[in-house]
C-alpha positions, 0 to 999 in steps of 0.5 A: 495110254488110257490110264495115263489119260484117266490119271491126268483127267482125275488129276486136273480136277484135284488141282481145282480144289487145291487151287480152292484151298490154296485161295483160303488158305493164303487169305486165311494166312495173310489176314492176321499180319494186316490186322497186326498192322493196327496193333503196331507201335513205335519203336526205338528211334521212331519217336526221336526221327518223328520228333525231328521233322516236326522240327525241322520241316522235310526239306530242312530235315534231309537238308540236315541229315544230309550234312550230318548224318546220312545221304540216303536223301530219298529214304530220309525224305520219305521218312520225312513226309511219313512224320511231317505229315501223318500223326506218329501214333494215330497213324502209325498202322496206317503206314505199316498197312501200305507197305503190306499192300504195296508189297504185295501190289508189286509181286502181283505186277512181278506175276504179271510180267514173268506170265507175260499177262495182260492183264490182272486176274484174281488167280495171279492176284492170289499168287501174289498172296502167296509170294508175300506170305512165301517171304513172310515165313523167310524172314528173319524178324517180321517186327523189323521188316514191316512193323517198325516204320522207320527201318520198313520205309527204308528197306521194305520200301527199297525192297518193292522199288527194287522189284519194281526196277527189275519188271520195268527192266524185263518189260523194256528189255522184252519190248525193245527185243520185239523191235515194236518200241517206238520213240515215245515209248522209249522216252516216257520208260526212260524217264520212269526208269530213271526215277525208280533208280533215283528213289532206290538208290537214295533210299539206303546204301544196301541198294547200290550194288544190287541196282548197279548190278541191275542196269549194268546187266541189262545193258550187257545182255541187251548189247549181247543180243546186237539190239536197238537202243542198247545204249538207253542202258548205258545212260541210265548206268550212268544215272545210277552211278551219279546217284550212288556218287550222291550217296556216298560222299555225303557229308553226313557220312563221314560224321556220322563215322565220327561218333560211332565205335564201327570199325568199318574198312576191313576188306579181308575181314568182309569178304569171309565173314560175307561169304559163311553169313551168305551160306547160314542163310542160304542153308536156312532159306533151302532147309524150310520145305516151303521153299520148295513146296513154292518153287515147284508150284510156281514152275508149274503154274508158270507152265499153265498160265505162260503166255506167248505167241509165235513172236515170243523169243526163247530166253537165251542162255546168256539171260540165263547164266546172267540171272544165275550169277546174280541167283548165287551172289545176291545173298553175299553181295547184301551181306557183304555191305553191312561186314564192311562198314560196320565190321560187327556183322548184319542185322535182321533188317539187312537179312530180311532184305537179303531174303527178299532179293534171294528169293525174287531172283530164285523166281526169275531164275526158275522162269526162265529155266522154266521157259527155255528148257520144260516147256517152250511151246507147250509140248513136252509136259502136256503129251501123255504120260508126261501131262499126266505127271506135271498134274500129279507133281503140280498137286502134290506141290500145291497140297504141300504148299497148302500145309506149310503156309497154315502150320509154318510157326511165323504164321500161327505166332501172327495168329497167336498174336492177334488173338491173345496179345495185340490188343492188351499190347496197343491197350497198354501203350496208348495208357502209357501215351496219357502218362507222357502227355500229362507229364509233358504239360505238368513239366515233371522231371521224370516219368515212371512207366509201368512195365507191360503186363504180357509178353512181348508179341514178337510179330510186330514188337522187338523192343520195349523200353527199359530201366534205362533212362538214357537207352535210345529208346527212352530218350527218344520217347522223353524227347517226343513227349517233351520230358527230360526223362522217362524210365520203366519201374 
């Protein structure tokens, strides 16, 4: 017993210092992807979107895109706002930036409300770090996911508004189990609730199904458990379905089928071409050893830091094999939209969207596992031996982490980025911004463009435009500076 006593002592204060490293070496990590935010260009149909609400106006230009083109009226609105209201190109890393804080705002709230904390410490605003960076190495393309601001706005926005729609749900859930919920309380979480699903659902049509899901679960699971209030969940699956109603019979969705070659509707077709995509990825997410160095620092972490009180209730195992359903369909359900209704398959932005909910509900799933069967009351994994072998698997977890997170490529390419490219690459784009504003005010017919001297830095960029006058890209670039044609040479 002595031994194993040494053993845990010796343990607890090597996990000081990996707790140490961890903090440097996620700030180390981390720091390179935010600073890439001001090196960040428009791309694609960024120039085209910006070039329309100038127009437009916001309420006009989702009034528009409604009646013509799609009904995500919040995602449209936002993007709106993001255009109308901000310059799109002096501004452009400002917006990028936000999303990058205000992703890691909700997986630090996320943090929050799995620990039962109450309050922020800077050990859980480190974990959130981490998180953030646990899905930055997931993803399928950075550049898609935050730096290409009308794709990010839509799907990274949805992202935290579906994050932050799952703590809300967890909160009131765990509130109203405890009986403690008063009418105001209720109330004024209804209302929050309510909005939340409002935005998400109208921010694009990928989002419906995870958040139908959402609701329809806490209300099954809620009126499983013979609660209070069960029909509060109810009503706000109702909301969700009006909104999603909303959605779908926009107008603009039909016409925009109308001009577009997807040969959407085969269900068959969907539904296995849904299920191998879900499993490539899913083998893809299991086989990178960051995924597991994280999943077990966070159990044990959990175990450290859970917080309850004899009032705390164990999860159930309905709560259990409901987040685990949702854990083994979440990738096919995402994945299944995009087969449907277009027929050609994802896009990196979908399966970044994909990694993102995969992995949240992993989280969810592994905590309440974590809490109902390793250490519910703290007594199993904190008698010795077993104490002793939660410390040494904790650091070993930690350590591993540690390594992953500054060697995995997705990370040294941001650095490699920063270092050698992000500069001449904004430098170069800013030159050619003064080649299109001089053409613009000159009227010239067409604007030949040098190509870029280096590599693409393919943290932030993906696209750059072609010998193409009429690929998208360069019609959206001529339509902005107000030249009938732009080329690169």
């Amino acid at each position: 017993m002595k031994m194993w006593s040494k053993i845990d002592r010796c343990a607890e204060q090597a996990i000081g210092i990996a707790h140490a490293i961890l903090v440097v070496v996620a700030l180390y990590a981390i720091v390179p992807f935010l600073l890439l935010s001001f090196s960040a260009q428009p791309m694609e149909d960024d120039f085209c979107v910006a070039d329309f609400f100038l127009d437009s106006g916001v309420l006009g230009g989702v009034y528009d895109y409604y009646l013509n083109w799609s009904g995500r009226y919040s995602g449209i609105a936002i993007l709106g706002f993001v255009y109308r209201y901000l310059d799109l190109i002096d501004h452009y890393g400002f917006v990028v930036l936000f999303l990058f804080l205000v992703s890691w705002g909700v997986m630090v709230f996320f943090v929050i409300v799995l620990l039962r904390a109450r309050k922020v410490t800077f050990s859980n605003c480190i974990v959130g770090i981490v998180m953030l960076l646990w899905y930055l190495t997931q993803m399928d393309a950075t550049a898609q996911g935050f730096y290409w601001v009308v794709s990010a706005v839509q799907y990274q926005l949805g992202n935290v508004l579906i994050l932050l729609l799952l703590c809300m749900v967890l909160l009131m859930n765990r509130t109203l189990a405890s009986g403690l919920a008063n009418d105001d309380f209720v109330k004024s979480h209804i209302w929050l609730i309510g909005l939340v699903i409002f935005l998400l659902i109208g921010i694009t049509e990928v989002f419906l199904i995870p958040a139908l899901t959402l609701i329809l679960s806490a209300h099954l699971w809620h009126r499983s458990c013979g609660k209070a209030h069960s029909n509060i969940w109810l009503w706000l699956f109702g909301l969700a379905v009006v909104c999603t109603l909303i959605t779908v019979l926009a107008p603009g969705n039909g016409s925009r089928g109308e001009t577009t070659a997807f040969d959407s509707g085969q269900l068959g077709f969907a539904l296995s071409n849904a299920w191998v995509s879900a499993w490539l990825q899913l083998k893809e997410i299991t086989s990178q050893p960051n995924f597991w160095w994280g999943s077990f620092a966070w159990c044990f972490y959990l175990s450290a830091n859970y917080s309850h009180d004899e009032n705390t209730q164990r999860p159930s195992s309905s709560l259990v094999a409901i987040v685990s359903i949702a854990c083994a369909l979440t990738l096919f359900v995402v994945l299944f939209v995009p087969w449907w209704a277009t027929g050609e398959g994802t896009f990196p932005r979908i399966s970044n969207m994909a990694v993102f909910l995969f992995l949240m509900t992993w989280v969810s799933l592994i905590s309440l596992i974590s809490q109902r069967h390793l250490f519910w009351g703290r007594v199993g994994l904190t008698v010795l031996p077993y104490g002793a072998f939660r410390s040494v698997v904790y650091l070993i977890a930690l350590l591993g982490l540690c390594i992953e997170l500054s060697t995995h490529q997705v990370v040294t390419t941001a650095r490699t980025d920063l270092t050698t490219r992000s500069y001449t690459y904004k430098k170069l784009h800013e030159s050619r911004y003064a080649l299109a504003r001089i053409a613009g005010e000159q009227d010239a017919p067409t604007l030949r463009l040098p190509p870029l001297s280096i590599e693409l830095p393919t943290t932030i960029a993906f696209h750059d435009l072609s010998v193409d006058a009429k690929a998208l890209a360069n019609a959206c670039f001529a339509q902005y500076f107000r030249i009938p044609e732009v080329t690169v040479n």
